[in-house]
C-alpha atoms as a printed R data frame, in Angstrom:
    type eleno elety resid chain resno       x        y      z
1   ATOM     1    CA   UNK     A     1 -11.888 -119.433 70.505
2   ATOM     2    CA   UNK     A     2 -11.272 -122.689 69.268
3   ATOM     3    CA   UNK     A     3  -8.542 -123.640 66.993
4   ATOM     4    CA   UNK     A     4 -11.247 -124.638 64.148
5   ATOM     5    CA   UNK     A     5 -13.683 -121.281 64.915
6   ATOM     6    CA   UNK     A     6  -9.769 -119.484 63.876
7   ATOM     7    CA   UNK     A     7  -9.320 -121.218 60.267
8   ATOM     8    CA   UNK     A     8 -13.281 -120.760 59.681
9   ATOM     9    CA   UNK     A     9 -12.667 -116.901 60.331
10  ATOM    10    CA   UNK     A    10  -9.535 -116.943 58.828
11  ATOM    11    CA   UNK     A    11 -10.642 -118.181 55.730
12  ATOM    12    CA   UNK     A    12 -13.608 -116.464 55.275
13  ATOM    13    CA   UNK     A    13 -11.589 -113.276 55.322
14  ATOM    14    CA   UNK     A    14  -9.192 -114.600 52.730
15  ATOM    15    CA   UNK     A    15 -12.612 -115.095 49.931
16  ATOM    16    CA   UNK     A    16 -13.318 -111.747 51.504
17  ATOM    17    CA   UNK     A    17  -9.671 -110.276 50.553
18  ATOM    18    CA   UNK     A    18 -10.054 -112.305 47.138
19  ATOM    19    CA   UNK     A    19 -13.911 -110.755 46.664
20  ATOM    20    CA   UNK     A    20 -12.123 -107.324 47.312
21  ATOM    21    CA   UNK     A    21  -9.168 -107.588 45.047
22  ATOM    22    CA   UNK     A    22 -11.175 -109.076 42.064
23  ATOM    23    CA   UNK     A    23 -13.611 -106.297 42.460
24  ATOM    24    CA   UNK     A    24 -10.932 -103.240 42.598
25  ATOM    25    CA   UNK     A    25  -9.783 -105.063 39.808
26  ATOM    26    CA   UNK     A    26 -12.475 -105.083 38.062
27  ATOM    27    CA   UNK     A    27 -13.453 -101.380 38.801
28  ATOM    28    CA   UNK     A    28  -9.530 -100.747 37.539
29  ATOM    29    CA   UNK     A    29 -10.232 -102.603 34.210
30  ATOM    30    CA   UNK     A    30 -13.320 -100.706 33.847
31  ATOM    31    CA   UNK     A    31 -12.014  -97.474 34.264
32  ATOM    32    CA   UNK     A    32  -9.196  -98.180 31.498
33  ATOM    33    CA   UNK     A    33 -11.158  -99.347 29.266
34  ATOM    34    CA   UNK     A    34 -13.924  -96.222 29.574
35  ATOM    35    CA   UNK     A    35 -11.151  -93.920 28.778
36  ATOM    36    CA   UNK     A    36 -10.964  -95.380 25.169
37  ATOM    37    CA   UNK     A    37 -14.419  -95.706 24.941
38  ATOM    38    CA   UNK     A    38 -14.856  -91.898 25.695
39  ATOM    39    CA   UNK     A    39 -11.625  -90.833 23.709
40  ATOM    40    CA   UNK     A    40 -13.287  -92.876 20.450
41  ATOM    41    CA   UNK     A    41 -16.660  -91.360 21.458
42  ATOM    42    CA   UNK     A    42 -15.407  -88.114 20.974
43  ATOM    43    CA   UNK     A    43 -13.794  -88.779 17.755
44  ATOM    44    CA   UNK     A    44 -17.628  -90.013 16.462
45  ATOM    45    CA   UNK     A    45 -19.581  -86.750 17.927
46  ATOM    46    CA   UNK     A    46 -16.508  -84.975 16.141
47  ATOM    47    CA   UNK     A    47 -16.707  -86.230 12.798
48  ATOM    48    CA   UNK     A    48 -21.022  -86.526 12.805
49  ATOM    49    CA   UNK     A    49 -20.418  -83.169 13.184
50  ATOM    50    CA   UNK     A    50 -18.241  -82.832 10.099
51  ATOM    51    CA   UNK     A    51 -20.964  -84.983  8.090
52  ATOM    52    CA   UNK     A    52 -23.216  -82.250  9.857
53  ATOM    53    CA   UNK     A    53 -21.871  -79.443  8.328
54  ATOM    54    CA   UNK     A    54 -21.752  -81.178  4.907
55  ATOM    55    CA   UNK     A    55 -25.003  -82.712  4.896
56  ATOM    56    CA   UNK     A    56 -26.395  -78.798  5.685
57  ATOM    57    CA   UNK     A    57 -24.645  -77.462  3.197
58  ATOM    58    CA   UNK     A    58 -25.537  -79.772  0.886
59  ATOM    59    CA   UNK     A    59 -29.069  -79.008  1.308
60  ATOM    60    CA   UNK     A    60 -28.530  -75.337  1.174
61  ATOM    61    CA   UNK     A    61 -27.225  -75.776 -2.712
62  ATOM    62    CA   UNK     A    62 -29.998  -78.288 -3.672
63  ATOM    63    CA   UNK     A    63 -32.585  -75.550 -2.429
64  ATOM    64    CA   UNK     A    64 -30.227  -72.960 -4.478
65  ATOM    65    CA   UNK     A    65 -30.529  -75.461 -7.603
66  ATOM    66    CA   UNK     A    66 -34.442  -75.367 -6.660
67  ATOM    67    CA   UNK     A    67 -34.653  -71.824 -6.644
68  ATOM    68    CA   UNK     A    68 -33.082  -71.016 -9.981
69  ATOM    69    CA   UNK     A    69 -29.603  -69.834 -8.604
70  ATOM    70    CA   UNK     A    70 -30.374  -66.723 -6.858
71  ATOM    71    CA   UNK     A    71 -27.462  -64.485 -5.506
72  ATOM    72    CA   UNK     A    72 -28.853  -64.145 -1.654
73  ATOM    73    CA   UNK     A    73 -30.520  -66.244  0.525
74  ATOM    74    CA   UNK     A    74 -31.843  -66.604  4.031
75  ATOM    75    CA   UNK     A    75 -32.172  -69.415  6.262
76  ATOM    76    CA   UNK     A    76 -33.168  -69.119  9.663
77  ATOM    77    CA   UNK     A    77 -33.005  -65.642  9.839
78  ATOM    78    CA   UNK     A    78 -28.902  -66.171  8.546
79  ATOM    79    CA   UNK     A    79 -28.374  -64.229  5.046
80  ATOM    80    CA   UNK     A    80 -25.945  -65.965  2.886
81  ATOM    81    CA   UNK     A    81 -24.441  -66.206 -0.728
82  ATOM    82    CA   UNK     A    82 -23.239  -68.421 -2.741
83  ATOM    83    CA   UNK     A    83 -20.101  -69.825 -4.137
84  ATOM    84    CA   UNK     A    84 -19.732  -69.830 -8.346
85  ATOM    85    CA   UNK     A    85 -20.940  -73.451 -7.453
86  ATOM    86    CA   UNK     A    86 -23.903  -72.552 -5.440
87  ATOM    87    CA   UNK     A    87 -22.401  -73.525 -2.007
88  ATOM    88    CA   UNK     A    88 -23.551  -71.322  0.880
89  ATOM    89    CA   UNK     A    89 -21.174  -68.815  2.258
90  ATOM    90    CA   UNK     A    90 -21.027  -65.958  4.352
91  ATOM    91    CA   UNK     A    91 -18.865  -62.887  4.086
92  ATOM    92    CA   UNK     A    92 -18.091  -60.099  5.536
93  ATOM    93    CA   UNK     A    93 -15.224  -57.737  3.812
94  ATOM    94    CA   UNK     A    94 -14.180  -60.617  1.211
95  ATOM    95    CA   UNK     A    95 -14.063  -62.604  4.559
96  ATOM    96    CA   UNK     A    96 -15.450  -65.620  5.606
97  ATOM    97    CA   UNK     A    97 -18.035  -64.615  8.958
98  ATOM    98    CA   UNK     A    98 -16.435  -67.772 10.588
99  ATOM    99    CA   UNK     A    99 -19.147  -67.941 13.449
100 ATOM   100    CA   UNK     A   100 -22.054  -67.180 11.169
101 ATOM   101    CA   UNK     A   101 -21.269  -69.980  9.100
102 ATOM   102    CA   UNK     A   102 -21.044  -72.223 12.015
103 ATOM   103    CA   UNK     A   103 -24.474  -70.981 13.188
104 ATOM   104    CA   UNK     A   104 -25.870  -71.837  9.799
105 ATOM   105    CA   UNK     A   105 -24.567  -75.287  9.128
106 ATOM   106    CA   UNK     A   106 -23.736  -76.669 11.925
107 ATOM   107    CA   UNK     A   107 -27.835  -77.508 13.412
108 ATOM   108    CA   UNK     A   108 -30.941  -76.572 12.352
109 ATOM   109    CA   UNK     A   109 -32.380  -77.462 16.248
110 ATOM   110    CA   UNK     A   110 -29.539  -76.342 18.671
111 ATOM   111    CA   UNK     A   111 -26.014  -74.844 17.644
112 ATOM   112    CA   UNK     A   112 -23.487  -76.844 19.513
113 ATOM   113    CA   UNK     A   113 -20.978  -74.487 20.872
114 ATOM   114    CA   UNK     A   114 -17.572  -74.504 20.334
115 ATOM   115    CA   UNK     A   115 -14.318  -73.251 22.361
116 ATOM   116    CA   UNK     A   116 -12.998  -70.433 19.845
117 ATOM   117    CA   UNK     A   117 -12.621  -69.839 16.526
118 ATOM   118    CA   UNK     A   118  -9.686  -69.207 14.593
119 ATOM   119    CA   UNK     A   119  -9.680  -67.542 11.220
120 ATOM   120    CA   UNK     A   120  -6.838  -68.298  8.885
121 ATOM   121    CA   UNK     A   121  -6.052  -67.837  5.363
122 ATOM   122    CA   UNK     A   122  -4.205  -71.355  4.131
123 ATOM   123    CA   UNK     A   123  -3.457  -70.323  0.691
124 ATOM   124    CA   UNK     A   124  -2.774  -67.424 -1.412
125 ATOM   125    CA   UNK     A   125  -4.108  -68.850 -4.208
126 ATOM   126    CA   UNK     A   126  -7.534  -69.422 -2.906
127 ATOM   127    CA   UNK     A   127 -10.101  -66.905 -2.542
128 ATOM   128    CA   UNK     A   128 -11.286  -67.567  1.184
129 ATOM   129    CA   UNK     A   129 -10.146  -68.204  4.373
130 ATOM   130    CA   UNK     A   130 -10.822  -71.454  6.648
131 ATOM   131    CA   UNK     A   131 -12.462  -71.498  9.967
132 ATOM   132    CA   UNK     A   132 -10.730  -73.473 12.587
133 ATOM   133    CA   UNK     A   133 -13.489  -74.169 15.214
134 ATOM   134    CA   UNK     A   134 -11.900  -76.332 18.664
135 ATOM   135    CA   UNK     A   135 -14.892  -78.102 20.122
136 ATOM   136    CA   UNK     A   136 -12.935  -79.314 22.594
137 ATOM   137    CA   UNK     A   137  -9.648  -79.291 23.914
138 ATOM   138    CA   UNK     A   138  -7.385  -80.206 20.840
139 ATOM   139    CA   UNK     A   139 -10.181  -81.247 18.677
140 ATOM   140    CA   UNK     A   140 -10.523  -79.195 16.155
141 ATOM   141    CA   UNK     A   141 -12.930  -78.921 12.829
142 ATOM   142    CA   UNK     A   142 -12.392  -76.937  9.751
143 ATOM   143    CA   UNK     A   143 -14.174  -75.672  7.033
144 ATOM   144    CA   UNK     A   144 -12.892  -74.393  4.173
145 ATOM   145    CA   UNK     A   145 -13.912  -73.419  0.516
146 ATOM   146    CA   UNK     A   146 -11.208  -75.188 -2.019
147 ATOM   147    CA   UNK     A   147 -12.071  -74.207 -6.103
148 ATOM   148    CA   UNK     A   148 -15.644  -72.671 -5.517
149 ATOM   149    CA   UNK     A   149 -16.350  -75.952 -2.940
150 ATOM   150    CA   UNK     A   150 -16.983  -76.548  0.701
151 ATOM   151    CA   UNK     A   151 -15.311  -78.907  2.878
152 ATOM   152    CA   UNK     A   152 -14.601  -80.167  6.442
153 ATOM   153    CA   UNK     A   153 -12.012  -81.381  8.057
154 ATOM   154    CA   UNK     A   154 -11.985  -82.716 11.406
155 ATOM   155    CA   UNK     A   155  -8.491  -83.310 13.393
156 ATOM   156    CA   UNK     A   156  -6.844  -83.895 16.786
157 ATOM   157    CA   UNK     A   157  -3.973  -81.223 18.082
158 ATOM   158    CA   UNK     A   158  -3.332  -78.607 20.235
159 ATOM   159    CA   UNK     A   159  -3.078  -76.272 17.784
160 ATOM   160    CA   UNK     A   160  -4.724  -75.081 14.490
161 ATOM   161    CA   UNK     A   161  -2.741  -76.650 11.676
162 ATOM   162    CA   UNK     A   162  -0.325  -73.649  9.788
């Protein structure tokens, strides 16, 4: 092989190397940055579930207003009261039915599941407990009742907040 055949061959595997290490750079980049874009996705689908739950409820207590304030309702096949406010709520033994609730506000099409449910009662001084549903690992959404009033609450953790 002649001297000049070597540096052609040479050189074409050196834009070769450099095609390869821009690319796995590229690809390394990429990956990076789709980790944020997934970690922030999840925040989105977490909180449109929050405005979800609100937006359902809220609908629930116009059709109450509608209806002339009646103590029972059903929706769905789901029977539920209402808060002194008219905001829909489900108990069972001065309880809030935690999954129940999440079944009735959380889609009218498909119920998006959840990991667990925790039940906790934050205060003493209110009348209900909060639901503490983990859609995924640590992300967790709440709803709770606060002076005759339902609201949500979406956070990041590993744990429930105490």
């Amino acid at each position: 092989m002649s001297r000049g055949a070597f540096e052609y061959n040479l050189r074409r595997r050196q834009v070769y190397f450099l095609y390869g290490a821009v690319a796995l750079l590229l690809v390394a980049v990429l990956l990076v940055e789709w980790h944020k874009v997934y970690r922030e996705a999840e925040k989105v689908q977490l909180q449109t579930m929050a405005n979800t739950i609100i937006h359902s409820a809220s609908a629930l207590r116009q059709q109450w207003e509608l209806e002339g304030h009646p103590k029972q309702s059903e929706t769905d096949g789901i029977h539920y009261g209402h808060t002194q406010r008219g905001w829909p709520i489900i108990r069972i033994r001065q309880e809030i039915d935690c999954p129940l609730t999440w079944q009735l506000l959380s889609s009218r099409e498909n119920v998006p599941e959840y990991l667990r449910v925790v039940e906790k009662k934050i205060s003493n001084t209110e009348p209900y407990n909060s639901c503490f549903y983990e859609v995924s690992p640590g992300k967790w959404l709440e709803i709770f009742y606060e002076n005759e009033t339902i609201y949500s609450n979406v956070f990041l953790t590993h744990h429930p907040r105490k």
